[in-house]
N, C-alpha and C positions, 0 to 999 in steps of 0.2 A: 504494500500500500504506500502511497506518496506521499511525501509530506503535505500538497498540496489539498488532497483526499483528506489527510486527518485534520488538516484547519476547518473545514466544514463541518465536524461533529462538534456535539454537546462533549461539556467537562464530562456528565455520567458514560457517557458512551465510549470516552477517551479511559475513562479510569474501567471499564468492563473490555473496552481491547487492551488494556494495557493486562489483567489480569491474566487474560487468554494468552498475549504474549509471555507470558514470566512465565506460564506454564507448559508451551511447548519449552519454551530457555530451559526447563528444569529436565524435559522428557531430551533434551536434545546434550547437556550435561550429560547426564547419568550411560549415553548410548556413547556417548565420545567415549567415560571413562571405561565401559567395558568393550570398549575395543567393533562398537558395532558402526559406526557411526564415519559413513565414506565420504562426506564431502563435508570436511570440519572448517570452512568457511561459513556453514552456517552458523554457528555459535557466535560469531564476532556479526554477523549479520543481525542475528537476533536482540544480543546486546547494544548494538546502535541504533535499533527500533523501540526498545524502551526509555533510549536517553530521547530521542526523538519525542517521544509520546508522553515524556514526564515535563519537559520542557514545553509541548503544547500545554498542560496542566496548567502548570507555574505561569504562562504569560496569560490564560484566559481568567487564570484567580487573580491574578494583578489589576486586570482590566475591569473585573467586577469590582474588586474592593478598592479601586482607587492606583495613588502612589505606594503602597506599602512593599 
């Protein structure tokens, strides 16, 4: 998904893909360390869609609550 795609969702939306993400990241961990796991560029893909998605967060609670 784009970043462009996740500026259109709601904070709830962003924080319910954000959870789905942490959860392949967790199913995608565990297959790296037992050796199942063939194209381990996804791990570092996965983990820059949650800074991505934590950061949509953080700038759309800014905007609600002001300068904080």
């Amino acid at each position: 998904m784009k970043t462009t795609e996740l500026r259109d969702l709601s904070i709830d939306d962003l924080t319910t893909k954000l959870d789905e993400i942490q959860m392949n990241g967790f199913r995608l961990r565990m297959a790296k360390a037992t050796g199942q796991l063939s194209q381990t560029h996804e791990v570092r893909t996965n983990r820059r869609m949650i800074a991505r998605i934590k950061t949509l967060i953080t700038e759309k609670n800014q905007q609600v609550g002001g300068d904080a």
